[in-house]
TORPA-4810 file (N, C-alpha, C, O; in nm, 3 decimals):
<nodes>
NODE_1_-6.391_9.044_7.725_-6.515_9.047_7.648_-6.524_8.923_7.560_-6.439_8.882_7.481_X
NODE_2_-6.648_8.870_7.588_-6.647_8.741_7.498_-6.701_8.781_7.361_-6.792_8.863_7.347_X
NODE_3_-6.630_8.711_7.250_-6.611_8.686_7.080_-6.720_8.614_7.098_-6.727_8.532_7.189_X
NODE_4_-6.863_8.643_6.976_-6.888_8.500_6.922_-6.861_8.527_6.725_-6.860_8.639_6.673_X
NODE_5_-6.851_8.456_6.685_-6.811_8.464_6.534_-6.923_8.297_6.505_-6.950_8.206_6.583_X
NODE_6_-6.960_8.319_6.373_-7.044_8.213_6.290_-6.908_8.103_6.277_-6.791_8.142_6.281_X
NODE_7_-6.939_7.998_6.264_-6.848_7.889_6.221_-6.781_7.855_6.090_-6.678_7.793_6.065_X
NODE_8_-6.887_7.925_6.001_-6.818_7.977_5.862_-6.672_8.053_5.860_-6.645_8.090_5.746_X
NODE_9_-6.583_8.082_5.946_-6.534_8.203_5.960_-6.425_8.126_6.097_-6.356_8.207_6.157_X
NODE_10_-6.418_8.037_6.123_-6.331_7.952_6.237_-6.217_7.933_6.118_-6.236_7.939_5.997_X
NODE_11_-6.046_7.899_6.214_-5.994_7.841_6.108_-5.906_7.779_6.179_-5.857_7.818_6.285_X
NODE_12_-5.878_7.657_6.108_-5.788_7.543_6.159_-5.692_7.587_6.319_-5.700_7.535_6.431_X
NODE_13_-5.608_7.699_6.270_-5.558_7.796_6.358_-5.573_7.855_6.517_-5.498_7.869_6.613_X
NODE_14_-5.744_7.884_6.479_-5.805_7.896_6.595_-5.833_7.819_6.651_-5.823_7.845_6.771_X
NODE_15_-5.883_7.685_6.622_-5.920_7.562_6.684_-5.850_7.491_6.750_-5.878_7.393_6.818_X
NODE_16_-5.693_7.576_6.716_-5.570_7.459_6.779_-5.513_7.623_6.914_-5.434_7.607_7.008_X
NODE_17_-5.550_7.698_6.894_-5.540_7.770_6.970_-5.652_7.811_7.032_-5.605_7.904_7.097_X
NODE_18_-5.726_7.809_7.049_-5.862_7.850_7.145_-5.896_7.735_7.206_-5.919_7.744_7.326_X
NODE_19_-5.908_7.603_7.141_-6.021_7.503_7.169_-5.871_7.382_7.198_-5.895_7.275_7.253_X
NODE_20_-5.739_7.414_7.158_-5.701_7.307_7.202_-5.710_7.217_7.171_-5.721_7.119_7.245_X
NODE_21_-5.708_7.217_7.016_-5.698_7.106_6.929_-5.590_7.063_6.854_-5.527_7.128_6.770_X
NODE_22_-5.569_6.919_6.901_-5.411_6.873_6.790_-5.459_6.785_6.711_-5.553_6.709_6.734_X
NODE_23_-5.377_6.795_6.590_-5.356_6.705_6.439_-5.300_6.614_6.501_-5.213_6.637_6.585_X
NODE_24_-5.367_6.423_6.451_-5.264_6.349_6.481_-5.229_6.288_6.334_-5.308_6.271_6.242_X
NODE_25_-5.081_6.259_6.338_-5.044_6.221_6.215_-4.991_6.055_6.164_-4.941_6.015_6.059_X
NODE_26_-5.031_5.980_6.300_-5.009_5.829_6.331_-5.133_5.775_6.245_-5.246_5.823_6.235_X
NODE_27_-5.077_5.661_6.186_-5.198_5.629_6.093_-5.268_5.562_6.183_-5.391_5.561_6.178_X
NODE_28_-5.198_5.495_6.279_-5.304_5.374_6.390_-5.392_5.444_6.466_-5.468_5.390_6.547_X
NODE_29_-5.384_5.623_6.434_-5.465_5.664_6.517_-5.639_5.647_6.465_-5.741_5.650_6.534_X
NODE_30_-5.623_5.629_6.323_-5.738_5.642_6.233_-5.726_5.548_6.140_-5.666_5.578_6.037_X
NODE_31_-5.778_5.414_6.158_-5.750_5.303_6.133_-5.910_5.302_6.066_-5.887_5.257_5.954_X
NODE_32_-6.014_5.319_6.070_-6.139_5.299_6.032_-6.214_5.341_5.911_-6.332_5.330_5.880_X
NODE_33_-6.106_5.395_5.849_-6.119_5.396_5.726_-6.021_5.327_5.591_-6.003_5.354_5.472_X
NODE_34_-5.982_5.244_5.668_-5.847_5.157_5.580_-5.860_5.067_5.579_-5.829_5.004_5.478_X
NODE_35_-5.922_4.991_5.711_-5.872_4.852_5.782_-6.012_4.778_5.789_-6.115_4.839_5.816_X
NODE_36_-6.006_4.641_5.763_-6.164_4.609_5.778_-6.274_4.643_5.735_-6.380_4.610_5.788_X
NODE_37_-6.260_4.732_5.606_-6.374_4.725_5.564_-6.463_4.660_5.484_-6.421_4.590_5.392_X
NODE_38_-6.590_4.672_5.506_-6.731_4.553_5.467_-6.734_4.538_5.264_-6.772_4.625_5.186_X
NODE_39_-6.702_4.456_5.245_-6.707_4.477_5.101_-6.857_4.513_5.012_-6.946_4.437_5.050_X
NODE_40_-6.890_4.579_4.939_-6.990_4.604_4.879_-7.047_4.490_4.758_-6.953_4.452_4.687_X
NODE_41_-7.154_4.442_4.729_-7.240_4.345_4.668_-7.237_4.452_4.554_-7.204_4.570_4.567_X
NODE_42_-7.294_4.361_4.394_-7.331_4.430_4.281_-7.433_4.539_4.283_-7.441_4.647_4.224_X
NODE_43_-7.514_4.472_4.378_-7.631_4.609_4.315_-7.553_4.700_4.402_-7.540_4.799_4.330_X
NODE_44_-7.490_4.728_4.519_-7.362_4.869_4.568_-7.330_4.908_4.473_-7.373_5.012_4.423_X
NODE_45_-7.249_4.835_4.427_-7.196_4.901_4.326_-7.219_4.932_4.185_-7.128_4.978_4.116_X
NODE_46_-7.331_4.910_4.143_-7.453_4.945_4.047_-7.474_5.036_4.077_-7.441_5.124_3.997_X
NODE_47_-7.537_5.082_4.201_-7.593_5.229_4.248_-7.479_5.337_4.248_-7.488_5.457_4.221_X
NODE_48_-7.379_5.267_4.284_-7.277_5.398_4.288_-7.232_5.468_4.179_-7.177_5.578_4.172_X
NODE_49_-7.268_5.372_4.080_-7.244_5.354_3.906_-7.331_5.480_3.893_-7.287_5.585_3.847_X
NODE_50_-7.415_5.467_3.921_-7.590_5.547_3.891_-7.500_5.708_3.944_-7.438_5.785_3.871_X
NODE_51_-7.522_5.719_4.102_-7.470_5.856_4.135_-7.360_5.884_4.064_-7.371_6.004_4.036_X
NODE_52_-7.243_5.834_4.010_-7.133_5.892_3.970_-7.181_5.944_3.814_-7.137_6.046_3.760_X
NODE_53_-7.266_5.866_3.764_-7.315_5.918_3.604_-7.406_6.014_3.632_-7.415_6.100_3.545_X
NODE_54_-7.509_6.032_3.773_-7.566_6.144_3.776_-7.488_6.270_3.793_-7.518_6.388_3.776_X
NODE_55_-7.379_6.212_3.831_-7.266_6.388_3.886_-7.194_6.402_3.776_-7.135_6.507_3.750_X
NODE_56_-7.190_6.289_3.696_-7.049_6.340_3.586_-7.164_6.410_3.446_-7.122_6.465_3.344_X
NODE_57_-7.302_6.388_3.478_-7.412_6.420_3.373_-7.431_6.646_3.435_-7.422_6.763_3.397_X
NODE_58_-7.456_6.572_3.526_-7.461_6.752_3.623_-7.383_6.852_3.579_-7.401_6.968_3.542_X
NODE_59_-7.254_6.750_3.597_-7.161_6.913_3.616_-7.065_6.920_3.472_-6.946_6.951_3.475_X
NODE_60_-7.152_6.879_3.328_-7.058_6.929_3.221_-7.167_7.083_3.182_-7.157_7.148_3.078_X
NODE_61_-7.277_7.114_3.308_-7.337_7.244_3.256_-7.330_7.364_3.371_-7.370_7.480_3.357_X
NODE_62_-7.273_7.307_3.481_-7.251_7.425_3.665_-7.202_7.307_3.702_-7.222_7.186_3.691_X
NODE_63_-7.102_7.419_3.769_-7.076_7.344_3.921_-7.210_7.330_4.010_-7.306_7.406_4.018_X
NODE_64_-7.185_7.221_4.067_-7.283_7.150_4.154_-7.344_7.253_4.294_-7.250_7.259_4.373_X
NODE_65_-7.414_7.299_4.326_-7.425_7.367_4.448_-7.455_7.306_4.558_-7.533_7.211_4.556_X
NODE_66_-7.400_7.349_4.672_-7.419_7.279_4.819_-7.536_7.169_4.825_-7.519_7.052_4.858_X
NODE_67_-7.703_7.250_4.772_-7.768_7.148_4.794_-7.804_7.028_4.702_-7.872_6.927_4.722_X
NODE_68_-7.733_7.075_4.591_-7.723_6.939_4.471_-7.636_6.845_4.499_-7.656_6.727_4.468_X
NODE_69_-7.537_6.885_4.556_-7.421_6.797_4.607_-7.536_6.680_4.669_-7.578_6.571_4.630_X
NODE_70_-7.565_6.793_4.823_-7.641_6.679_4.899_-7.739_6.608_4.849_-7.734_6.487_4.872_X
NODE_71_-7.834_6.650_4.782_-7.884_6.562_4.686_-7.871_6.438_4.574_-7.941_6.342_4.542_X
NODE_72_-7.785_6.474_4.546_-7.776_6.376_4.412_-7.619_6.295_4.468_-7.577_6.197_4.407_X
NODE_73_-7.574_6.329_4.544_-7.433_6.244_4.591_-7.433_6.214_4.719_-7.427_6.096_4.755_X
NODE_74_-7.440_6.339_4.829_-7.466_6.272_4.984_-7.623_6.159_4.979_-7.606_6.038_4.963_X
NODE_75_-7.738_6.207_4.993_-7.828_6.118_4.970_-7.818_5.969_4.973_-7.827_5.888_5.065_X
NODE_76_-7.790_5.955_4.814_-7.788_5.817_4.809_-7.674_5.765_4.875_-7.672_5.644_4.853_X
NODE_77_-7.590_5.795_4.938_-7.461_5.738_5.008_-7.537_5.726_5.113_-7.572_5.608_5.123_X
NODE_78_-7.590_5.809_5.217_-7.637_5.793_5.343_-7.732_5.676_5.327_-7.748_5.606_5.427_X
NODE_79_-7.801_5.641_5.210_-7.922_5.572_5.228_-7.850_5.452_5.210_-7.892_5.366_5.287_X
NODE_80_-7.730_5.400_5.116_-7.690_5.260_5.099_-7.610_5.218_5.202_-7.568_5.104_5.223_X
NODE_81_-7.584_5.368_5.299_-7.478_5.280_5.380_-7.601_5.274_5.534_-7.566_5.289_5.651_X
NODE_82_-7.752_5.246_5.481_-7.814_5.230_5.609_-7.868_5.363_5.729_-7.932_5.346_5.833_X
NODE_83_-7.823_5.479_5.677_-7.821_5.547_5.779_-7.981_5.602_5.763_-8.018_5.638_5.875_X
NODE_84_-8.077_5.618_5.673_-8.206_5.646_5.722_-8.288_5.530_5.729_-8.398_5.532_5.673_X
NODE_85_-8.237_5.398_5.811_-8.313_5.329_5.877_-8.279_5.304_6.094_-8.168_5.337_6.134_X
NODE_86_-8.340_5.272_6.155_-8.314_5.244_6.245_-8.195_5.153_6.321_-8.198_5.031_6.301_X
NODE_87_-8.148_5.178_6.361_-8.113_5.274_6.499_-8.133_5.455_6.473_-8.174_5.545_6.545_X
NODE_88_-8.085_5.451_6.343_-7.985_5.629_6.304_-8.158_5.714_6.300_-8.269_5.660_6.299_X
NODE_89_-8.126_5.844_6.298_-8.201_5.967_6.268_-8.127_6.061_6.215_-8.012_6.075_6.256_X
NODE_90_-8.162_6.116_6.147_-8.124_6.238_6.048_-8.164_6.338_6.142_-8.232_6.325_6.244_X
NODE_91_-8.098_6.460_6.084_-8.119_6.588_6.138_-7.991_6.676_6.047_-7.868_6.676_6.035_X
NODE_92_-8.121_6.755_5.989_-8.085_6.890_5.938_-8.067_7.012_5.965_-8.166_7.052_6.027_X
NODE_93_-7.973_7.112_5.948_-7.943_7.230_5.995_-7.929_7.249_6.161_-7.932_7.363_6.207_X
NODE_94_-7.918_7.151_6.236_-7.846_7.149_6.358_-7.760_7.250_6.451_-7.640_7.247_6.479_X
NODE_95_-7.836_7.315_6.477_-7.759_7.424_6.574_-7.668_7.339_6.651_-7.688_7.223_6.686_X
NODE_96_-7.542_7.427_6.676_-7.464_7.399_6.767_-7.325_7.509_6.827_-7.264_7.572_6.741_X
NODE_97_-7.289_7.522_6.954_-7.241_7.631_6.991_-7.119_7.580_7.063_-7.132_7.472_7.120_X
NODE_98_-6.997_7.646_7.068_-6.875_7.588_7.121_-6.836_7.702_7.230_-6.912_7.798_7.214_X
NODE_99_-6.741_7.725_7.336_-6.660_7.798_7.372_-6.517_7.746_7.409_-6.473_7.642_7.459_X
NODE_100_-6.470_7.844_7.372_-6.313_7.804_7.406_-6.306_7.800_7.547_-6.381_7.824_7.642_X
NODE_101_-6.146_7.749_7.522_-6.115_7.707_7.662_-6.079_7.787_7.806_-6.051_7.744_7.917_X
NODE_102_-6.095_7.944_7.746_-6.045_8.035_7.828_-6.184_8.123_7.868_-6.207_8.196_7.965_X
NODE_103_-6.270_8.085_7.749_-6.397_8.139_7.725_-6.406_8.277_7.620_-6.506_8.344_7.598_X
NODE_104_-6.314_8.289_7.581_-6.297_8.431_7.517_-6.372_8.406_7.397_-6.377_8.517_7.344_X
NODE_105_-6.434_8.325_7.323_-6.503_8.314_7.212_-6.579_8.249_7.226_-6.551_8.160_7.307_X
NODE_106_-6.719_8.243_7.164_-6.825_8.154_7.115_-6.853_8.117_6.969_-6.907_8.191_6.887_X
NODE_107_-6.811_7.992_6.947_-6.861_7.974_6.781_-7.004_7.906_6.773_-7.036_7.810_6.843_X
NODE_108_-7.057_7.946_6.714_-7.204_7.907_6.650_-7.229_7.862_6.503_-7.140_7.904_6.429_X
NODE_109_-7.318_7.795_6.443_-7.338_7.752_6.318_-7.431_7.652_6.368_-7.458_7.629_6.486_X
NODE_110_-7.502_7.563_6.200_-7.572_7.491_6.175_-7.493_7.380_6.123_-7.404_7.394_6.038_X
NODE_111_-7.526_7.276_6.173_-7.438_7.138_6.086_-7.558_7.095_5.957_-7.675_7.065_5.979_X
NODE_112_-7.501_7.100_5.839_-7.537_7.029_5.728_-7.646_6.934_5.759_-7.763_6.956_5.790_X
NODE_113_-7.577_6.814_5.741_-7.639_6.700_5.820_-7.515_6.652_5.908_-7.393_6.661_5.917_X
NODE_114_-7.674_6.574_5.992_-7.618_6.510_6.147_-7.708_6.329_6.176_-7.821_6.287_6.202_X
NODE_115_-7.597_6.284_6.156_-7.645_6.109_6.198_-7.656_6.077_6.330_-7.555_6.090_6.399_X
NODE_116_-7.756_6.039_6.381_-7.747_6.065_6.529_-7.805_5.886_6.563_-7.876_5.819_6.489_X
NODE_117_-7.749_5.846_6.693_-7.805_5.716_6.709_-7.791_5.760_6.905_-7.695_5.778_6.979_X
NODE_118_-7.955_5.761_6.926_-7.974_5.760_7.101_-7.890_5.884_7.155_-7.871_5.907_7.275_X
NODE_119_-7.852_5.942_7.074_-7.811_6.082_7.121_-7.647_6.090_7.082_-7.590_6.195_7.111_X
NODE_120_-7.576_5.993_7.022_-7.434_5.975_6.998_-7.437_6.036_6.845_-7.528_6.020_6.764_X
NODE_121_-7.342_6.094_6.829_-7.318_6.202_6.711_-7.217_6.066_6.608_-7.095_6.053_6.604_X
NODE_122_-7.293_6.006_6.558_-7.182_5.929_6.472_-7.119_5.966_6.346_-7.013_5.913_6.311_X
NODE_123_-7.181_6.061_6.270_-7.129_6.113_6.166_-7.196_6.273_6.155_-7.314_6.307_6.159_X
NODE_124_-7.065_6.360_6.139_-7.101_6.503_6.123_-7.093_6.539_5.966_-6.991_6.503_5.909_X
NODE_125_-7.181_6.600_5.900_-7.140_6.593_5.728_-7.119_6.726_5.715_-7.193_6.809_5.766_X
NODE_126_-7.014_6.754_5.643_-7.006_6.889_5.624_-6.981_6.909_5.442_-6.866_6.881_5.408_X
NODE_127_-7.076_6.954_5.327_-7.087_6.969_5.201_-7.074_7.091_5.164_-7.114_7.192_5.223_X
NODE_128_-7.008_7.080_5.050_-6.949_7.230_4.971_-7.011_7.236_4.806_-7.069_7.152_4.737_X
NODE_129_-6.972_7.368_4.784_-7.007_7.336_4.596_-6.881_7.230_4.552_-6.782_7.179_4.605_X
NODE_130_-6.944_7.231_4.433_-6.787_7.080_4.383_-6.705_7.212_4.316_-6.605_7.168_4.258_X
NODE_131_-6.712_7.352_4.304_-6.623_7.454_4.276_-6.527_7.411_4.427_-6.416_7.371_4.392_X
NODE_132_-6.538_7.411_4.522_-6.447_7.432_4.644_-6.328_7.319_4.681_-6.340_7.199_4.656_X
NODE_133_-6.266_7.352_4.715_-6.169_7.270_4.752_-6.244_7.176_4.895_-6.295_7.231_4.993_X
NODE_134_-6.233_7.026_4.872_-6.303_7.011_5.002_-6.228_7.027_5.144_-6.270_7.047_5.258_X
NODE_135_-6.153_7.017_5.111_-6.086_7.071_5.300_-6.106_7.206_5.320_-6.034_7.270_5.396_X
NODE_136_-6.214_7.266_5.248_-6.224_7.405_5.267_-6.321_7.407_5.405_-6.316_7.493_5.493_X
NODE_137_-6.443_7.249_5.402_-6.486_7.245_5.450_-6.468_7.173_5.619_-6.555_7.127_5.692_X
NODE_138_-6.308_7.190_5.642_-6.259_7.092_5.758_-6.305_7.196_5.920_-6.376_7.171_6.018_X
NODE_139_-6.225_7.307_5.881_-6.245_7.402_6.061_-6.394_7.372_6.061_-6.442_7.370_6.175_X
NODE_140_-6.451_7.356_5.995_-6.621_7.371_6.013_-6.672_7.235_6.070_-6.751_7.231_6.163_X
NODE_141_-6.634_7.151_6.023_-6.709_7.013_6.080_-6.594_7.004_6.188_-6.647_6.971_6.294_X
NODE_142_-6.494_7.015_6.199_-6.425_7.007_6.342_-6.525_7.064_6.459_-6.591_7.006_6.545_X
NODE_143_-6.505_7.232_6.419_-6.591_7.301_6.539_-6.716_7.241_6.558_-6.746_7.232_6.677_X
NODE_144_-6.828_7.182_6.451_-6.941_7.088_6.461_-6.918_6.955_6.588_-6.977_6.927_6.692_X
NODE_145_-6.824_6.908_6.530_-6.782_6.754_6.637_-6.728_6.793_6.748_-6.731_6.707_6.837_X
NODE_146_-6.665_6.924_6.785_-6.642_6.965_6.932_-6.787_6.980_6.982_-6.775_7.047_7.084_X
NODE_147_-6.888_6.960_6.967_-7.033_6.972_7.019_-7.064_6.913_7.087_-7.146_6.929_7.177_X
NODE_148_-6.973_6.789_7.042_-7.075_6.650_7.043_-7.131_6.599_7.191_-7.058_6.589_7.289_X
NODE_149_-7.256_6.571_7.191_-7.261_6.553_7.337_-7.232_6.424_7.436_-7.262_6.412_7.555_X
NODE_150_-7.165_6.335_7.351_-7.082_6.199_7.411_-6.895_6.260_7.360_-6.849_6.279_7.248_X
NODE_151_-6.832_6.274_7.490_-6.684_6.297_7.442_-6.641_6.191_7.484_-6.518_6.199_7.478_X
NODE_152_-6.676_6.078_7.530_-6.615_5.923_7.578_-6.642_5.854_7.443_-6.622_5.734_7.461_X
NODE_153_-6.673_5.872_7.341_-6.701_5.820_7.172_-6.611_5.915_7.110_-6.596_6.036_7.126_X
NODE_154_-6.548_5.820_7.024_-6.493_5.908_6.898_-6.613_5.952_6.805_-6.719_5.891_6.795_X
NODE_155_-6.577_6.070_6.737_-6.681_6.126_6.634_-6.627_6.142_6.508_-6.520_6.191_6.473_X
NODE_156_-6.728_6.089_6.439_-6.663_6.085_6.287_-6.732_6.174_6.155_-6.855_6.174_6.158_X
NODE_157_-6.687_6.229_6.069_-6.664_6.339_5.994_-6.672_6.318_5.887_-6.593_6.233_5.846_X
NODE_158_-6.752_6.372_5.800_-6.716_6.352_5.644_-6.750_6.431_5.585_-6.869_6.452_5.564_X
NODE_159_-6.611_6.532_5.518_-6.677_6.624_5.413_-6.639_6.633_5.264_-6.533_6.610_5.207_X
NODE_160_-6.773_6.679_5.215_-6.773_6.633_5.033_-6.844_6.781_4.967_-6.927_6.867_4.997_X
NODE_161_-6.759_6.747_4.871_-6.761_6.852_4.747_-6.820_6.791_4.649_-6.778_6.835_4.542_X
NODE_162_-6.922_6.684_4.632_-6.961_6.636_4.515_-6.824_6.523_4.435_-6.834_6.410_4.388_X
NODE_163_-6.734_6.593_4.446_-6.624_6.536_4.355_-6.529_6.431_4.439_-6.482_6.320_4.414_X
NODE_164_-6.521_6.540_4.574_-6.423_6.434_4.691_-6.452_6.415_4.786_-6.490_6.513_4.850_X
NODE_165_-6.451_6.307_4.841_-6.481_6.272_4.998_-6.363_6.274_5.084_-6.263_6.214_5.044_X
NODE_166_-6.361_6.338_5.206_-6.237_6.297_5.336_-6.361_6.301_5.418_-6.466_6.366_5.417_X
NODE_167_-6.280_6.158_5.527_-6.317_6.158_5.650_-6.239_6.189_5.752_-6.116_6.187_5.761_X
NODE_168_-6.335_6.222_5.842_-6.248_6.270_6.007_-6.275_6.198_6.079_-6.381_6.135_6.078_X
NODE_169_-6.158_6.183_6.187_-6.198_6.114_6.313_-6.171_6.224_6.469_-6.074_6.300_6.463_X
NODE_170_-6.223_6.226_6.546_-6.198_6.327_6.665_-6.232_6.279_6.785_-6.334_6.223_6.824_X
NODE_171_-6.143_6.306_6.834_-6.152_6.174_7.016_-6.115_6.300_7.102_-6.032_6.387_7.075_X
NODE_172_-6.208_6.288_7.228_-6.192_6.443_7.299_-6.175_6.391_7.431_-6.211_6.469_7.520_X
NODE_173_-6.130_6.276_7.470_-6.029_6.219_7.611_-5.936_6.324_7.627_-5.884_6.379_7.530_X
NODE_174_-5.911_6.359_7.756_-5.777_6.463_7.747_-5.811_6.615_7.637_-5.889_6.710_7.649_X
NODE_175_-5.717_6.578_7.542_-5.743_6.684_7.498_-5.790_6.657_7.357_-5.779_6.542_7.315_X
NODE_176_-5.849_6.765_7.268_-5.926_6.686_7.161_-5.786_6.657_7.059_-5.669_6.687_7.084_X
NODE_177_-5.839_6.591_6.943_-5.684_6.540_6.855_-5.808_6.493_6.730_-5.923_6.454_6.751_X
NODE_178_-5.759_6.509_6.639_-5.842_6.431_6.487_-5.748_6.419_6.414_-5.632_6.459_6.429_X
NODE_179_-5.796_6.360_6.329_-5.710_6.271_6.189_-5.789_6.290_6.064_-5.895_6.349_6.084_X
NODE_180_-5.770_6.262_5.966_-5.816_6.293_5.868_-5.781_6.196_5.768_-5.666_6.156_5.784_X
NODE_181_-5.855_6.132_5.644_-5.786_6.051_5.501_-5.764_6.136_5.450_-5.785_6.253_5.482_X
NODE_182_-5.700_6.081_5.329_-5.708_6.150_5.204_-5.800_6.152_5.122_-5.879_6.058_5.120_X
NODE_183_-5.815_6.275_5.018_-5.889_6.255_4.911_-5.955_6.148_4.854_-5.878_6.084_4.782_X
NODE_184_-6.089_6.094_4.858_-6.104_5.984_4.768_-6.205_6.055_4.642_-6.269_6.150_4.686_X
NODE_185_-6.224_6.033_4.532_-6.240_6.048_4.443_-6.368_5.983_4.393_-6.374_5.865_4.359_X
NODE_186_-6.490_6.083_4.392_-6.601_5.974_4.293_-6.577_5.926_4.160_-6.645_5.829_4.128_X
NODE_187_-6.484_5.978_4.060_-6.427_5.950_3.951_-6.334_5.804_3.972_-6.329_5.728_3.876_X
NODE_188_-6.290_5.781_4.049_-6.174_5.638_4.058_-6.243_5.537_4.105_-6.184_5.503_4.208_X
NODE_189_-6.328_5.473_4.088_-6.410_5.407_4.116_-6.389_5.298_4.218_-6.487_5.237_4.260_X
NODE_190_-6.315_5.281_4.244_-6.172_5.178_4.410_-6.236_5.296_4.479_-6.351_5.264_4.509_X
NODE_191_-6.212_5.401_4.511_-6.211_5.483_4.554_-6.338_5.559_4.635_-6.361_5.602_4.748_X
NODE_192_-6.404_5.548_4.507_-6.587_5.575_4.556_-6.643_5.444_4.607_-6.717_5.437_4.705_X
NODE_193_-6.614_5.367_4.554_-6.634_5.203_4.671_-6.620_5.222_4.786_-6.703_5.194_4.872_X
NODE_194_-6.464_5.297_4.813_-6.412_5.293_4.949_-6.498_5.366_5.059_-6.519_5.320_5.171_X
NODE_195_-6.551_5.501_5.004_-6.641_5.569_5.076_-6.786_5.509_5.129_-6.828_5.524_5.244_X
NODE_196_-6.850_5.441_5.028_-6.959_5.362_5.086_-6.906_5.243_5.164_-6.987_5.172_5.223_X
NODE_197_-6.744_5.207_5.170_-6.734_5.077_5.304_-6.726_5.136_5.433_-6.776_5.101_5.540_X
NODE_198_-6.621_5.274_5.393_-6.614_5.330_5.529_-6.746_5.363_5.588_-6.754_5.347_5.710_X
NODE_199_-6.844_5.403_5.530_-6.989_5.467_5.568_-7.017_5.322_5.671_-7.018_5.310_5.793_X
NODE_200_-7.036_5.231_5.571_-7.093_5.136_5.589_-7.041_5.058_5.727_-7.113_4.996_5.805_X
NODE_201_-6.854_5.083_5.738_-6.799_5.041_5.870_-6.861_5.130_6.009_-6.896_5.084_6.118_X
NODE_202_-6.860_5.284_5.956_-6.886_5.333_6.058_-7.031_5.292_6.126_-7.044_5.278_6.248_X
NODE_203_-7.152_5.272_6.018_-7.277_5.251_6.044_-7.275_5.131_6.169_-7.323_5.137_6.282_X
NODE_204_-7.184_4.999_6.089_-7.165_4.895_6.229_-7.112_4.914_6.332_-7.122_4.852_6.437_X
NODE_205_-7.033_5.030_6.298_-6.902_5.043_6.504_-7.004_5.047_6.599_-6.981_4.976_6.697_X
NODE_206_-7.144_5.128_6.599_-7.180_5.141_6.715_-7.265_5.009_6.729_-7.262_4.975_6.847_X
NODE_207_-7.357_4.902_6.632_-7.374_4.830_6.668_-7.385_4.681_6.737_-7.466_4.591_6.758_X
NODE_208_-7.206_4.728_6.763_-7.156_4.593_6.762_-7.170_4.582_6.958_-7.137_4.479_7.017_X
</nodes>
């Protein structure tokens, strides 16, 4: 009898047992967020100035909620690192449906946001309250990027809590495998730089 369960509700666990997914822990596997990245100009980093005083203004009265996050922190990131101009398209609440490999389950959910260029899934976003731990939000944008409808492209990942950014990377040759950074921090300001280069690297991979 086939399972389907919401994607809210997947967990790391299952993904490496149903879907056949491995952690890789080689840094050369995920090089695109370290290596080469585009340095940011003043007014970048003026603006980033701006969002980090809008989030550190926000949250001395609530934690931030899912769609304030995306608002006042995803937003302006997507927009400086290019992504609501052409080639890219946006797309919100994105259905998408997985089955395992035996077929015994179906996962379903909506992706956050979705960067899409000619049909290639270049960035999957997956956002939390800034209460959550952000790798709370990882089985979820995994099962999202098993979607993807180019598996000859790596697919790349980013999920934020308002407070922290990690990115993913996921290559589904063979069998699927992702990587992950660490924590970067809108408070450390190296740090929140780093997130608008990586944006900004990923924005160029496909146009090169």
């Amino acid at each position: 009898m086939v399972q389907t369960i919401q994607v809210r509700d997947i967990s790391l666990y299952e993904l490496e047992e149903k879907f056949g997914l491995q952690l890789v822990t080689n840094a050369d596997f995920f090089t695109e967020w370290t290596d080469n990245l585009p340095s940011l100009n003043d007014v970048e980093k003026l603006s980033l100035e701006r969002v980090k005083s809008n989030y550190l203004n926000l949250t001395k009265y609530l934690p931030m909620s899912e769609e304030t996050v995306k608002m006042v922190v995803l937003s302006p990131l997507l927009d400086l690192a290019g992504f609501y101009q052409l080639p890219f398209a946006i797309e919100n609440e994105k259905s998408t449906e997985i089955s395992a490999v035996d077929e015994s389950i179906i996962v379903k959910g909506n992706i956050d946001v979705l960067v899409i260029q000619k049909h290639f899934w270049l960035l999957v976003v997956e956002s939390k309250n800034t209460k959550f731990d952000v790798l709370t939000a990882l089985p979820q944008a995994l099962a999202y990027m098993l979607d993807t409808p180019n598996i000859e492209q790596p697919t790349f990942g980013l999920l934020v809590n308002g407070r922290e950014f990690v990115f993913v990377k996921l290559v589904q040759q063979e069998k699927p495998k992702y990587a992950r950074s660490y924590a970067l921090s809108i408070e450390r300001d190296a740090e929140f730089q780093q997130v608008l280069s990586v944006l900004k690297c990923l924005s160029q991979l496909i146009l090169l």
